[in-house]
C-alpha positions in Angstrom: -5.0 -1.2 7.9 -3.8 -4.4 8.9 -3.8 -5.7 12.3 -0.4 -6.2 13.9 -1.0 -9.4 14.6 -2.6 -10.7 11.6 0.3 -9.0 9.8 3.1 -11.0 11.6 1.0 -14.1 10.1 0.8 -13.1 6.6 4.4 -11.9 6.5 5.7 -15.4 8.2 4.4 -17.6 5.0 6.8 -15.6 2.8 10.1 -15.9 4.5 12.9 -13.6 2.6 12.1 -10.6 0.9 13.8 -8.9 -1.9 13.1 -5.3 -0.1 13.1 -4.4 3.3 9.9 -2.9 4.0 9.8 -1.0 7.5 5.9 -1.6 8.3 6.0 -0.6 11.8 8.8 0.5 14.5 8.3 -3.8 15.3 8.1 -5.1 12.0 10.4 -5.2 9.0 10.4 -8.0 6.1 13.2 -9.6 6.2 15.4 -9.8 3.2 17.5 -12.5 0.8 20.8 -10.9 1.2 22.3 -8.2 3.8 23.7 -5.6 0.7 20.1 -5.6 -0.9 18.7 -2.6 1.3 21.9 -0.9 0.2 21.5 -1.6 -3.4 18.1 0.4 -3.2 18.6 2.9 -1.4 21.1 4.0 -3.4 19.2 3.4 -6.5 16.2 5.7 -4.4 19.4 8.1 -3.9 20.0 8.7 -7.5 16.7 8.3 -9.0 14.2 10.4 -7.3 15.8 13.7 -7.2 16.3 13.1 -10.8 12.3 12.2 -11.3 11.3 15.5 -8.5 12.6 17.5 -10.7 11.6 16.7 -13.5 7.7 16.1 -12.6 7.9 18.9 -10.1 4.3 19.3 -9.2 2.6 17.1 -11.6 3.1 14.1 -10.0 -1.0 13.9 -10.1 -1.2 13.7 -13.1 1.4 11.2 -14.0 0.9 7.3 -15.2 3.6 5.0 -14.7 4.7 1.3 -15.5 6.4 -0.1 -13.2 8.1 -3.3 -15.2 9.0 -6.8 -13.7 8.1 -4.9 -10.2 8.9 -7.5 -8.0 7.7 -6.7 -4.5 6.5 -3.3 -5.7 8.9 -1.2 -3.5 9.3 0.9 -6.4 5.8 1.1 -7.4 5.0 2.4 -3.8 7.6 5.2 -4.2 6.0 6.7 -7.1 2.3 6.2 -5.0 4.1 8.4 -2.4 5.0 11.2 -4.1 1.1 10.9 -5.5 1.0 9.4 -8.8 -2.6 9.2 -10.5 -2.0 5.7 -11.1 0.7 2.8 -10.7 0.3 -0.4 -12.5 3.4 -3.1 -12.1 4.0 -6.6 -13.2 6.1 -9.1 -12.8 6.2 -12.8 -13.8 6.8 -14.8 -9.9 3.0 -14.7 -8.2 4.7 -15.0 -5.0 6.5 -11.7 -5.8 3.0 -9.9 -6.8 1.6 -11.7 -3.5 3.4 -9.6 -1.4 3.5 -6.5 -3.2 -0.3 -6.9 -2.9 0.0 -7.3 0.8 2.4 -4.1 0.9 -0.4 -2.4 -0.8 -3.4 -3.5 1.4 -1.0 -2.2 4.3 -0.1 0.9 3.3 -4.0 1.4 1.6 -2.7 2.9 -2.0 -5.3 2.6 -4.1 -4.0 3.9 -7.3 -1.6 1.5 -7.3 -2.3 -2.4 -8.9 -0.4 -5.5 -9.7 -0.7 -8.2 -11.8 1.4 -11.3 -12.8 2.4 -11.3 -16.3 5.9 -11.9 -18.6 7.9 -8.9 -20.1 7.8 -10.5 -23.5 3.6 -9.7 -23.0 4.2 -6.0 -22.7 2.6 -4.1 -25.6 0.5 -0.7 -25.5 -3.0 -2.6 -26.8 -2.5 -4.8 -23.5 -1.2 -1.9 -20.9 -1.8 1.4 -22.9 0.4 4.2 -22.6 2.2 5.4 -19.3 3.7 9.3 -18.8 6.6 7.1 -16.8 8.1 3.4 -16.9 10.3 1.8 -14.4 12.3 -0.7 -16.0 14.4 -1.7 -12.8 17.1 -4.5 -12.4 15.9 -6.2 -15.0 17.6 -5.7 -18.3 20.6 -7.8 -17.9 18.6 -11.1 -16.9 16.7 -11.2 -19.9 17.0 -13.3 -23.0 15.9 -10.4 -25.5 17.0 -7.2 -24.1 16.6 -5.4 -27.5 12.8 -7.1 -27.6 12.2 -5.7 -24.8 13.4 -2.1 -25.1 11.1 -1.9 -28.4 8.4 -2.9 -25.7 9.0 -0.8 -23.2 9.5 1.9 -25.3 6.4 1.4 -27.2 4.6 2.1 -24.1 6.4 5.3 -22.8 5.1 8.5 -23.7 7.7 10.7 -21.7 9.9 8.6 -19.7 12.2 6.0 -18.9 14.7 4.8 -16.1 16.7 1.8 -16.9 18.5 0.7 -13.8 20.8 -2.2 -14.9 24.6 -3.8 -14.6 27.1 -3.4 -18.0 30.0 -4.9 -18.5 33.3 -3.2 -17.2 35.0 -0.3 -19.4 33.4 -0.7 -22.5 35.5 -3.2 -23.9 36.4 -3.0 -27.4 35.9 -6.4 -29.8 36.6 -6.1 -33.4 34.9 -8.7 -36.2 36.0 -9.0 -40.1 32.1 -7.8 -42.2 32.7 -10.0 -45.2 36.4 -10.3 -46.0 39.9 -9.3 -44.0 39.9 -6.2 -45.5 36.8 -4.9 -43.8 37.8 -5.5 -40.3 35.6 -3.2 -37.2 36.0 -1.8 -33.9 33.1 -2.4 -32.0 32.3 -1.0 -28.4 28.9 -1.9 -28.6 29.4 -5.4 -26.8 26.7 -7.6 -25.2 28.1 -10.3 -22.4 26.1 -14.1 -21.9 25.8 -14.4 -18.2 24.4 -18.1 -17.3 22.5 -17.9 -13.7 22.6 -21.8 -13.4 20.9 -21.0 -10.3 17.7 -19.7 -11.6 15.2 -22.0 -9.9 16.6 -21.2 -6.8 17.9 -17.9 -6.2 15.2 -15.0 -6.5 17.6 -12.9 -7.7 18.2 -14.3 -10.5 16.6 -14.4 -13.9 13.5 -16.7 -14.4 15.3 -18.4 -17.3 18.8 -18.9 -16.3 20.4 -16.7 -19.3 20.9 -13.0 -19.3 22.6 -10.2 -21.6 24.8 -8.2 -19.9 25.5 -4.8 -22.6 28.3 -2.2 -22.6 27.6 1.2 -21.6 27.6 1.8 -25.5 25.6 -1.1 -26.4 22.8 0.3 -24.0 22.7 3.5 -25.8 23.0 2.1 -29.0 19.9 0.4 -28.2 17.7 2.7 -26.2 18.8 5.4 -29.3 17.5 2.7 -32.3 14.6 1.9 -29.9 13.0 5.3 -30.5 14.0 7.1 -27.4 15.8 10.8 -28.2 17.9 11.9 -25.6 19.7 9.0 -23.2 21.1 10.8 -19.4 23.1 8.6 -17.2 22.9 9.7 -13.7 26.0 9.9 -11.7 26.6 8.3 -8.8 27.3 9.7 -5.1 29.6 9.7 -2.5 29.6 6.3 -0.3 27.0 4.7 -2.4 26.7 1.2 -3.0 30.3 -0.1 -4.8 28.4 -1.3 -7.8 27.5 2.3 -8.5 30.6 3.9 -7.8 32.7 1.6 -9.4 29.9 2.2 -12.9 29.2 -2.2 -13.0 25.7 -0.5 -12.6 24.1 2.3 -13.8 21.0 4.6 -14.4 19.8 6.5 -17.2 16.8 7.6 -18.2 15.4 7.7 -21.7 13.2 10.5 -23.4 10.8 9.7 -26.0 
């Protein structure tokens, strides 16, 4: 364990966090944006009932992937319901900095991080994993379908894609070779550009992301490999991106 004091220290030379980690009754990291604690909790709300259930009492012998982890918030959930091992990634160093310092706090030892690009993932460099986190992530990336393949090449069970889609599944229709052959398509992807990529942490690292449809992200998940594709439903007084469906979780099943 940390001392209190030497604690305060470390945490000072970060500044904002992404999560707000409650270390002691004192001392809570504090965080970029006043909604962000909101955000994840109600992601926490949704998701782990869903995962309780479905590991039940195996957790001990589950391996997960937690993907473009960030501080590791989610990475230490999984370590407390007492996953075998935890390995997340994520490609900011400061970001695996503190998760690292989360980690040497809280003394989880099946738990380890490492800085690294999603366009890296691949089983011969990570192996295999029982369950993958792919978190908040989708919709900032440059090759979302890239990286499904990826993700899904290293899932053996499980999957939980936490991500925004556009509003309504919006219908677009294109001409396939002449006037005559003219289709309906719901399976839309959105260019967002974060122009302010360098500067805001919760952003993309690139400044471009891919923002799919509900039926795009199915679509995708389905050609990817995975066999069955749940979207879990939001709760009462949860945070307005969930309950107004501009984000959702699913979770994938190989």
């Amino acid at each position: 364990m940390i001392p209190q004091e030497q604690l305060q220290q470390q945490l000072a030379k970060f500044g904002n966090w992404m999560y707000k980690f409650q270390l002691t009754d004192e001392i809570a990291t504090p965080v970029h944006a006043e909604w962000l604690p909101e955000i994840h909790e109600t992601r926490s709300k949704m998701l782990f009932p869903f995962l309780d259930s479905f590991f039940a009492d195996r957790w001990a012998e589950i391996s997960c992937l937690d993907a473009a982890c960030n501080e590791g918030f989610f990475s230490f959930e999984l370590c407390r319901r007492g996953a075998n091992r935890v390995i997340g990634f994520d490609v900011r160093a400061e970001s695996i900095e503190k998760a690292n310092l989360i980690r040497e706090f809280y003394n989880y030892t099946q738990v380890s991080f490492c800085v690294d690009e999603i366009a890296n993932l691949s089983a011969i460099r990570y192996g295999a994993f029982d369950l993958t986190l792919f978190l908040g992530i989708l919709y900032h990336l440059e090759n979302p379908m890239d990286v499904i393949r990826r993700i899904r090449a290293v899932t053996k069970t499980l999957c939980v894609i936490d991500t925004q889609i556009l509003k309504g599944d919006p219908i677009v229709t294109t001409c396939w070779g002449s006037a005559d052959n003219v289709y309906q398509l719901q399976n839309v992807i959105g260019i967002v550009e974060e122009k302010d990529f360098l500067t805001n942490p919760c952003a993309s690292s690139t400044g471009l992301g891919f923002v799919p449809s509900r039926s795009a992200l199915f679509t995708m998940l389905t050609y990817a490999g995975f066999s069955k594709v749940t979207q879990l439903m939001p709760y009462d007084d949860c945070f307005e991106q969930y309950a107004n469906l501009d984000r959702i979780i699913v979770v994938a099943e190989v």
